[in-house]
C-alpha positions, 0 to 999 in steps of 0.5 A: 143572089143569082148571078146569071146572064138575064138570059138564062132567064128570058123565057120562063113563063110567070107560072112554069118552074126553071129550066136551067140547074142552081150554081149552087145548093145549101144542103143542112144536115139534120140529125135524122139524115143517113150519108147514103141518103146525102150521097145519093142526093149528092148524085142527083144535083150533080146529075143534073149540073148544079156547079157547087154543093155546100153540106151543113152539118152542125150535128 
């Protein structure tokens, strides 16, 4: 559920991508995924002001 000042939102048009950062993103490990590659991820969605990363990894 976002949680966010309709606002936010007013002037996204039906056929263009947001222009405002998730509060929060839910990354899920897989076996194959290297901690270089999370990190840099990691980096990215803090780059961009995503607020909160939760890391699965049920590996």
């Amino acid at each position: 559920m976002i949680k966010e000042p309709i606002e936010r939102f007013a002037q996204v048009q039906s056929d263009s991508y947001l222009d405002v950062a998730p509060e929060l993103i839910v990354e899920i490990l897989s076996p194959s995924d290297a901690w270089s590659e999370l990190q840099t991820k990691l980096a990215e969605y803090f780059a961009i002001d995503v607020k909160l990363v939760w890391v699965v990894d049920r590996r």
